[in-house]
Each structure stands twice: as structure tokens, then as C-alpha cells.
SESEKOL-906424 format. One record per residue (C-alpha): residue number from 1; residue in one letter; y, x, z. Coordinates in nm, 2 decimals. Layout:
tilum resi = NUM resn = A Y = Y X = X Z = Z;
...
END
This chain:
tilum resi = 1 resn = X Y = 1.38 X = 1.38 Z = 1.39;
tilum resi = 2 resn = X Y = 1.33 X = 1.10 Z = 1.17;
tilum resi = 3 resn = X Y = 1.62 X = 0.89 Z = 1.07;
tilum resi = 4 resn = X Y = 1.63 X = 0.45 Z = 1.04;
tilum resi = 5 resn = X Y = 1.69 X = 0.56 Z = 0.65;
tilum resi = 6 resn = X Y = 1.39 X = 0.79 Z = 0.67;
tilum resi = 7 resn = X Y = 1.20 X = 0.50 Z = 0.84;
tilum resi = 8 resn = X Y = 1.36 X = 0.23 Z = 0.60;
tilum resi = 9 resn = X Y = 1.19 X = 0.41 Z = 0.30;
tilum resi = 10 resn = X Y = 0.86 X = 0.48 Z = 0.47;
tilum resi = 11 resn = X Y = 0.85 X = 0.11 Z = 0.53;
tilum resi = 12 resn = X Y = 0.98 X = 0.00 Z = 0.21;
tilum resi = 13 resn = X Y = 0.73 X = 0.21 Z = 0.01;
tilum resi = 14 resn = X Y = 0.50 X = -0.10 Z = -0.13;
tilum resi = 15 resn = X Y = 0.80 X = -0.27 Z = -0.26;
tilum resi = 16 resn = X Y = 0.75 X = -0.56 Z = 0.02;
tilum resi = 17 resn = X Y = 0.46 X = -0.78 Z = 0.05;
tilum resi = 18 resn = X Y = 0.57 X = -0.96 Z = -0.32;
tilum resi = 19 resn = X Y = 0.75 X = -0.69 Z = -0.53;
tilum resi = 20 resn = X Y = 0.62 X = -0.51 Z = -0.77;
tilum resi = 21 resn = X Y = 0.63 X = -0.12 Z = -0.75;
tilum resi = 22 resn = X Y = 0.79 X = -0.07 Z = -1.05;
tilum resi = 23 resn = X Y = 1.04 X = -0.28 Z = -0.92;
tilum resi = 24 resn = X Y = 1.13 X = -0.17 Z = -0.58;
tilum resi = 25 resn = X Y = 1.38 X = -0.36 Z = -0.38;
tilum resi = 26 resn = X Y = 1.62 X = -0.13 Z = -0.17;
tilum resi = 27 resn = X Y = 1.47 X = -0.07 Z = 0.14;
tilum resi = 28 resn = X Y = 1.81 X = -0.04 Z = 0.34;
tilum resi = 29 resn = X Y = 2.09 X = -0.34 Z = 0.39;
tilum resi = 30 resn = X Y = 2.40 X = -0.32 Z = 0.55;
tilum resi = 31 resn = X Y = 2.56 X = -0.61 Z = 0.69;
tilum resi = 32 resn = X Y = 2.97 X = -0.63 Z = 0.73;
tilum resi = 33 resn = X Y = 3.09 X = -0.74 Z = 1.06;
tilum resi = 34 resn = X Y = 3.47 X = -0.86 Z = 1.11;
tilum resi = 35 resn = X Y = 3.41 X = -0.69 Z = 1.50;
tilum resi = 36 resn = X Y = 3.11 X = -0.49 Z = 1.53;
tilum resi = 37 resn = X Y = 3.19 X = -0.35 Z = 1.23;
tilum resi = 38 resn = X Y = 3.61 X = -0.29 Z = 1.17;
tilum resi = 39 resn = X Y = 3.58 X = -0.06 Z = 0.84;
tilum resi = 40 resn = X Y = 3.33 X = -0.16 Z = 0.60;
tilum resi = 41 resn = X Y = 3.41 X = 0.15 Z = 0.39;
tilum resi = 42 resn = X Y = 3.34 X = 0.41 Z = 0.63;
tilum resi = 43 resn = X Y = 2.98 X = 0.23 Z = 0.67;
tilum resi = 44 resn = X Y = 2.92 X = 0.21 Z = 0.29;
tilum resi = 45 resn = X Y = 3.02 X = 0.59 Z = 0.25;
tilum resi = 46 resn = X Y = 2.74 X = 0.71 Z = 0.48;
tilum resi = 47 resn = X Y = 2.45 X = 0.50 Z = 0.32;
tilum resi = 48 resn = X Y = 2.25 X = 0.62 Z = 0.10;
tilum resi = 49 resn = X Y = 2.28 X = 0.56 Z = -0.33;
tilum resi = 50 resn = X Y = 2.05 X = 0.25 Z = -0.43;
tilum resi = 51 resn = X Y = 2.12 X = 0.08 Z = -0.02;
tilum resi = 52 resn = X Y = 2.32 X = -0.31 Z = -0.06;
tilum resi = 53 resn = X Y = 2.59 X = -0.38 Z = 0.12;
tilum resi = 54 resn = X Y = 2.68 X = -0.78 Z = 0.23;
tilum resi = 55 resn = X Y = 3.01 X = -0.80 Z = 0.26;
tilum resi = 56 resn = X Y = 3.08 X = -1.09 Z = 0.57;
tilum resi = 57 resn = X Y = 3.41 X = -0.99 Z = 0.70;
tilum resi = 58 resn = X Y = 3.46 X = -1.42 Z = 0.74;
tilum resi = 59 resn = X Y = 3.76 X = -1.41 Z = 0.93;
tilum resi = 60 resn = X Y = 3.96 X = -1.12 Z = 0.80;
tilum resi = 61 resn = X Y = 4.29 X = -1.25 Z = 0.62;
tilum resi = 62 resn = X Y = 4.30 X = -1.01 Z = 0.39;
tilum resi = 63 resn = X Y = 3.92 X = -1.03 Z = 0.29;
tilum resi = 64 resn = X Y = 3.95 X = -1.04 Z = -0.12;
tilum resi = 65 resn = X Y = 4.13 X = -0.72 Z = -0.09;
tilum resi = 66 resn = X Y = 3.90 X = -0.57 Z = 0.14;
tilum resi = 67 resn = X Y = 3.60 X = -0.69 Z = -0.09;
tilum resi = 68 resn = X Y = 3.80 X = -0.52 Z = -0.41;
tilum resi = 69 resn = X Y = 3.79 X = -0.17 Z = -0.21;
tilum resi = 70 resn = X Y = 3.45 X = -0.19 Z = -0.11;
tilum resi = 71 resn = X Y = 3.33 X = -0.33 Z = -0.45;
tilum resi = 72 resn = X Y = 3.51 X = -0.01 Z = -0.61;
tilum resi = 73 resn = X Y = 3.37 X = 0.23 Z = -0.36;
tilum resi = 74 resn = X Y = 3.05 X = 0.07 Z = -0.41;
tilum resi = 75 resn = X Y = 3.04 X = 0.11 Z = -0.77;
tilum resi = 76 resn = X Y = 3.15 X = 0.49 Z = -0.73;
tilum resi = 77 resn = X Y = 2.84 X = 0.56 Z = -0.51;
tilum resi = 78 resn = X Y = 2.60 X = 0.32 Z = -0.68;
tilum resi = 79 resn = X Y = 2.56 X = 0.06 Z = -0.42;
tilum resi = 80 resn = X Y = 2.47 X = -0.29 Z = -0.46;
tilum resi = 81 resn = X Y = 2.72 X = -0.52 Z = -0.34;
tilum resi = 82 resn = X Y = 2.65 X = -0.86 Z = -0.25;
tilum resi = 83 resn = X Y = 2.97 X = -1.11 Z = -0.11;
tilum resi = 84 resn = X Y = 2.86 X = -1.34 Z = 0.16;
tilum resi = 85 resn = X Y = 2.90 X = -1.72 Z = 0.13;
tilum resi = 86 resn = X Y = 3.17 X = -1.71 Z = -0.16;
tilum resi = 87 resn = X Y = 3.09 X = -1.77 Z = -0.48;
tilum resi = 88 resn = X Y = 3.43 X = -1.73 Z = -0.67;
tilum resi = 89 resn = X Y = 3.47 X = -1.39 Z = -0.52;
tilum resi = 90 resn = X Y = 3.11 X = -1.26 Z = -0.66;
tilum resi = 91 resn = X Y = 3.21 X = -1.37 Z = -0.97;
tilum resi = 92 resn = X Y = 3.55 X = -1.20 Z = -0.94;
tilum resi = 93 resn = X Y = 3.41 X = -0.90 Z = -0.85;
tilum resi = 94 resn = X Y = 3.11 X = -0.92 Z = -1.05;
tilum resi = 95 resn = X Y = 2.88 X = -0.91 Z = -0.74;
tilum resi = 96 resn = X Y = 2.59 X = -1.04 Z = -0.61;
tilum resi = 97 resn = X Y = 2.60 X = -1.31 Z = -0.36;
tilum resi = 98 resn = X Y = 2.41 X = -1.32 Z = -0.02;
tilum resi = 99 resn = X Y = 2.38 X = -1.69 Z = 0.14;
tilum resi = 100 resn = X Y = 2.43 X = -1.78 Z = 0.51;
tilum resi = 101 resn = X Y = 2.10 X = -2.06 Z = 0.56;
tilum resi = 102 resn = X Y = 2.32 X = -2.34 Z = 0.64;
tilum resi = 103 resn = X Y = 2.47 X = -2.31 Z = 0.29;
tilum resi = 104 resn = X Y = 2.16 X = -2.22 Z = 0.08;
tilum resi = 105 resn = X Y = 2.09 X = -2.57 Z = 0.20;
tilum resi = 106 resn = X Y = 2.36 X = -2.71 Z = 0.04;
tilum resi = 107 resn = X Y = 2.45 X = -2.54 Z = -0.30;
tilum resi = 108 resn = X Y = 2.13 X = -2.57 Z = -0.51;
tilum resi = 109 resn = X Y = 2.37 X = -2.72 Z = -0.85;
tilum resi = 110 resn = X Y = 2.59 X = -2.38 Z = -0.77;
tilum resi = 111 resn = X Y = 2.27 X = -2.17 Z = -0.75;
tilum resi = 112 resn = X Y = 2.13 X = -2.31 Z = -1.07;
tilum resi = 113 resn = X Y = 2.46 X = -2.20 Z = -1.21;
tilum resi = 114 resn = X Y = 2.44 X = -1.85 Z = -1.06;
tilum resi = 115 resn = X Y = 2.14 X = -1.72 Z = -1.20;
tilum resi = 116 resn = X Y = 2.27 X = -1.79 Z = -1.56;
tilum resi = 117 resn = X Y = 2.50 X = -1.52 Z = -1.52;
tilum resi = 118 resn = X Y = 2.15 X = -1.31 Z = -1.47;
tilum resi = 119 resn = X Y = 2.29 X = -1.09 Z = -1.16;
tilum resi = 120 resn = X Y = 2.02 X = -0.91 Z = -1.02;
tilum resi = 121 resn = X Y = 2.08 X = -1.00 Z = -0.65;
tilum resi = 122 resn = X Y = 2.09 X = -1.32 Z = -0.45;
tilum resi = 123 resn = X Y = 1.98 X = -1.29 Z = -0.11;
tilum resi = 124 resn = X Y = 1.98 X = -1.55 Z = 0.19;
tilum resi = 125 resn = X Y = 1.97 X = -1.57 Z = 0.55;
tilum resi = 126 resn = X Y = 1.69 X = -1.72 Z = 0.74;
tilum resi = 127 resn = X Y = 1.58 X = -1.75 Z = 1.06;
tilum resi = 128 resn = X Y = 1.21 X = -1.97 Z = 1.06;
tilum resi = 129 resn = X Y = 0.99 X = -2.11 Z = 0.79;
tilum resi = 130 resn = X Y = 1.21 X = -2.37 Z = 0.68;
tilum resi = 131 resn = X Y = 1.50 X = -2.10 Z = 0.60;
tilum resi = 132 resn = X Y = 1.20 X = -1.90 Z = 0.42;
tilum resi = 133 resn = X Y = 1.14 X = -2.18 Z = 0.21;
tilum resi = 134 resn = X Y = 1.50 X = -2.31 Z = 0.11;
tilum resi = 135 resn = X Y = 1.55 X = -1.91 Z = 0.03;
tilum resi = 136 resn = X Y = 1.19 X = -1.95 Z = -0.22;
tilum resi = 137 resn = X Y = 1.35 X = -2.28 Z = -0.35;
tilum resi = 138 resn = X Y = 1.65 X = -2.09 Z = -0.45;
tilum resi = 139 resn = X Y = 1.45 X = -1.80 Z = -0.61;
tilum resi = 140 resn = X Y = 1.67 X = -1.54 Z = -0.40;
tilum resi = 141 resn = X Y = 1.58 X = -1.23 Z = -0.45;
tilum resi = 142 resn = X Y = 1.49 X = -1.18 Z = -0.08;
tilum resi = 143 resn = X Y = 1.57 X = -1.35 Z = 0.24;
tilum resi = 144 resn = X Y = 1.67 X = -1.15 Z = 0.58;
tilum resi = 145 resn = X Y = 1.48 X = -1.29 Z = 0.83;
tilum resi = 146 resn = X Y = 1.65 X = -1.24 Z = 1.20;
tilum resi = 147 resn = X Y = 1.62 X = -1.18 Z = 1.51;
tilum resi = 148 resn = X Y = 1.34 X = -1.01 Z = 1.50;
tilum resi = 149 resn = X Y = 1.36 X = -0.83 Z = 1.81;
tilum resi = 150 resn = X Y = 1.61 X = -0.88 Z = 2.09;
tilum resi = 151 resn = X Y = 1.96 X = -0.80 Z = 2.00;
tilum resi = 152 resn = X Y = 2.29 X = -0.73 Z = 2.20;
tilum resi = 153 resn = X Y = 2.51 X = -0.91 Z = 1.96;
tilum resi = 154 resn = X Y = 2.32 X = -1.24 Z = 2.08;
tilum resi = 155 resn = X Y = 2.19 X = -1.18 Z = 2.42;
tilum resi = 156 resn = X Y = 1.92 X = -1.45 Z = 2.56;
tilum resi = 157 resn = X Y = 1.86 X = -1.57 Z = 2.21;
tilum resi = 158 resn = X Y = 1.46 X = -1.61 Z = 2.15;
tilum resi = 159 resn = X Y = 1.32 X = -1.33 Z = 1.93;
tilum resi = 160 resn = X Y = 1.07 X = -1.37 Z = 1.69;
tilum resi = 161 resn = X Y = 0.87 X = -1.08 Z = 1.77;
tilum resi = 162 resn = X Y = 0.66 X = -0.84 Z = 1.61;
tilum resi = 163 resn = X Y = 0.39 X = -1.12 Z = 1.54;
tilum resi = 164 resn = X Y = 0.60 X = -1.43 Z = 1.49;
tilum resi = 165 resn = X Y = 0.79 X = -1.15 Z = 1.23;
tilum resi = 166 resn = X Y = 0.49 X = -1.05 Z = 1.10;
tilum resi = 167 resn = X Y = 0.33 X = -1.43 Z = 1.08;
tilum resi = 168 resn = X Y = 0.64 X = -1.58 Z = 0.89;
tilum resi = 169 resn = X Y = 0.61 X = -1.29 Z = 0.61;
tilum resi = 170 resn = X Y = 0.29 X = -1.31 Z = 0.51;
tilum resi = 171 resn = X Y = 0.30 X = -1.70 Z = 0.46;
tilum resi = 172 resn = X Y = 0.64 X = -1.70 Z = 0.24;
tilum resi = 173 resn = X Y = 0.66 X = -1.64 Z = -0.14;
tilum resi = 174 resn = X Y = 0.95 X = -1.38 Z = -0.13;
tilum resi = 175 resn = X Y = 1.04 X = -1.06 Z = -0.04;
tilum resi = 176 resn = X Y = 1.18 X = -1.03 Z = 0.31;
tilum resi = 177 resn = X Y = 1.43 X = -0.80 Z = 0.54;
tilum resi = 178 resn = X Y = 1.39 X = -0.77 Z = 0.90;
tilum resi = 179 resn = X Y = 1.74 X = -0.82 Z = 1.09;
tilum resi = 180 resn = X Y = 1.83 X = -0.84 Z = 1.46;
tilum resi = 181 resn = X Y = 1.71 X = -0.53 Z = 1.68;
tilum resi = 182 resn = X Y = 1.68 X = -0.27 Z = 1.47;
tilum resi = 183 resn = X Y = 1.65 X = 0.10 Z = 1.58;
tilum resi = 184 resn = X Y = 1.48 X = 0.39 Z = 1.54;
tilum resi = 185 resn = X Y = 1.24 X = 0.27 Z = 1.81;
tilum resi = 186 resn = X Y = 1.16 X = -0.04 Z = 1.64;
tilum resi = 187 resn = X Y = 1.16 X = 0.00 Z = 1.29;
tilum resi = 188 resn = X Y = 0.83 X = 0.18 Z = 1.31;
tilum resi = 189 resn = X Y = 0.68 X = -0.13 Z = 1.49;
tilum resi = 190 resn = X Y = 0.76 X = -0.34 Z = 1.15;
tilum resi = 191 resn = X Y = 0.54 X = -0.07 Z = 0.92;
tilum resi = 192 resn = X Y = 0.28 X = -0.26 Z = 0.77;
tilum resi = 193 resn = X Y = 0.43 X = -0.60 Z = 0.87;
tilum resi = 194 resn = X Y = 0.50 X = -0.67 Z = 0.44;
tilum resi = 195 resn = X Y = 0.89 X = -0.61 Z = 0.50;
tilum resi = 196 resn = X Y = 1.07 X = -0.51 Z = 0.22;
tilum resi = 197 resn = X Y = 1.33 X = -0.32 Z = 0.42;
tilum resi = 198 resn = X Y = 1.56 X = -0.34 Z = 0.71;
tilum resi = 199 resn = X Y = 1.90 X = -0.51 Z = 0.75;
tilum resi = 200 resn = X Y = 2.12 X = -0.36 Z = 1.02;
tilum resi = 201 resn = X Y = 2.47 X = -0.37 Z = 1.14;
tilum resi = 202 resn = X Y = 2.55 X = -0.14 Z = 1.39;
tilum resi = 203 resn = X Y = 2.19 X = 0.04 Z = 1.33;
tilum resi = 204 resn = X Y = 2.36 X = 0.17 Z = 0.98;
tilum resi = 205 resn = X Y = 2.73 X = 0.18 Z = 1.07;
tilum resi = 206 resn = X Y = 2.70 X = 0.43 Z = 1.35;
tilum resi = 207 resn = X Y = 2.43 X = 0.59 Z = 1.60;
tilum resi = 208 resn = X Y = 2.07 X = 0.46 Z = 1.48;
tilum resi = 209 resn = X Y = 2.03 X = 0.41 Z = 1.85;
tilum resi = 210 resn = X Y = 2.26 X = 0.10 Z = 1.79;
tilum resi = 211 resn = X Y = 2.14 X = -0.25 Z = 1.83;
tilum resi = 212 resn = X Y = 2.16 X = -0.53 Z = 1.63;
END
């Protein structure tokens, strides 16, 4: 039985609709969750070498320390860890940085800034076209687009869909995750849809059966 990581890499084969082969983005992201997702470590351990991890954890009050473990675990099993929304703790940690769409509207001084330290990954949440383009403007290295498919964590919330998913991807000018949904069943709806990859929470920290 196929695995999401098996699908992950099926899908992720071309490199995403705007990467080169040679330089193939990872096709698997975790995302931290202060409640769907309690240990962060134990999730990072079970992914496979090469997969990023965005570390949220907003609310935990001991969240620099946390980040320290998980950057040093990281490291160990060659992950790519990216801090959400916090500049000062990339740098401390030597990170990459992943950008919740409200701020990657505001921070474009901070961003110019950011990519003269040459880290390989900025990444940044979106949820339409405009977040698609404000992630372009930014010259992130690829934008998670969500929900695209109906998730638990936000019931009633509108979807895009396969097509609106689909649609959105092939008129942006980066590389882009799919997020909100994702299981074994639907991953294999997103193959040819340009994705780079997948970006899950409880999809990669437990049962692939788990929605997003």
C-alpha cells in the first residue's frame, strides 16, 4: 500500500510546475501545530531525510527552546527547517523562514534584508491569487497554497478544490504546496495539477488517513 510519502514523491517528480529538475524542491512539508500537533520532534523523526519542517508552535511559552531542539534534530537527520513568522529566531538558529500571508504583506524591507544572508528557503502562506502574488513579489522559494480540499481543523470553510487548486498554480510564477485536506485519498487527485509537493499536519505527524 502506497504511503502520502510515496505519493508526495510521485507527485513531486517534475520539480513543480517552475523548478528545474536539477533542482528539486522537497516534495514533503510538515507543518508544527501548538494542538494538533503537541511534539514536533516525534513528527520530524518519522519524516523522511531531504522533507522541511515549519516550525509554528505560536503560542508555546517556551518556543525558542523548542525551535533549538528541533533545529538540532533537524540538522542530525538532514531536514530543512524553516521558523514561522520570526525572523530573529531564523537568524538565531540559522534557519529558513516560512511567512504567514498577512505578514509577507507587510515585511518586504525585512525580506530584502533576508535574502542577503543567501538561505536557501523562504516560503509563504497563501490562500488565493493575491497571496500567490505577494509570495512572487517576495521571491519565496514556494508558497503553500490551502485549503485545498475540505479540512477538519476548519470545518465549513470553502475549499478551493481540485480545479480552483489546479487553476491558481498554473497562472502563478512560483513553485507551490498543496495544504488543507491531505490524505492518502487525495493526494493522488493533485498528480499532474504542477504542485511541487504536499504540506500536511496531521497527514505527516500520525495515520496518513489524517486530515488536514
Amino acid at each position: 500500500m502506497r504511503t502520502l510519502t510515496d505519493l508526495a514523491r510521485h507527485l513531486n517528480f517534475g520539480g513543480g510546475r517552475y523548478a528545474r529538475r536539477s533542482a528539486r524542491l522537497p516534495p514533503i512539508i510538515l507543518v508544527t501545530d501548538d494542538v494538533r500537533l503537541p511534539d514536533p520532534l516525534a513528527a520530524a523523526a518519522r519524516l523522511p531525510f531531504g522533507s522541511v519542517v515549519i516550525y509554528r508552535h505560536y503560542q508555546a511559552p517556551d518556543r525558542a527552546v523548542l525551535a533549538a531542539r528541533l533545529a538540532k534534530l533537524c540538522k542530525a537527520r538532514r531536514l530543512h527547517l524553516l521558523i514561522a513568522g520570526d525572523f530573529g529566531l531564523a537568524v538565531r538558529l540559522n534557519c529558513g523562514l516560512h511567512l504567514p500571508e498577512g505578514l509577507a504583506a507587510c515585511v518586504p524591507v525585512r525580506v530584502r534584508l533576508w535574502h542577503r544572508r543567501r538561505h536557501p528557503m523562504l516560503t509563504a502562506a497563501a490562500h488565493g491569487r493575491k497571496g500567490l502574488l505577494k509570495a512572487a513579489r517576495l521571491k519565496a522559494t514556494a508558497a503553500l497554497l490551502s485549503p485545498v480540499f475540505p479540512t477538519l481543523s476548519h470545518p465549513g470553510e470553502a475549499s478551493l478544490g481540485l480545479l480552483g487548486f489546479r487553476r491558481l498554480v498554473h497562472r502563478t510564477a512560483i513553485n507551490v504546496y498543496g495544504l488543507g485536506g491531505i490524505t492518502v485519498a487525495t493526494v493522488t487527485r493533485l498528480v499532474g495539477s504542477g504542485a511541487a509537493g504536499i504540506a500536511a499536519i496531521g497527514g505527516l505527524g500520525g495515520s496518513d488517513r489524517t486530515r488536514e
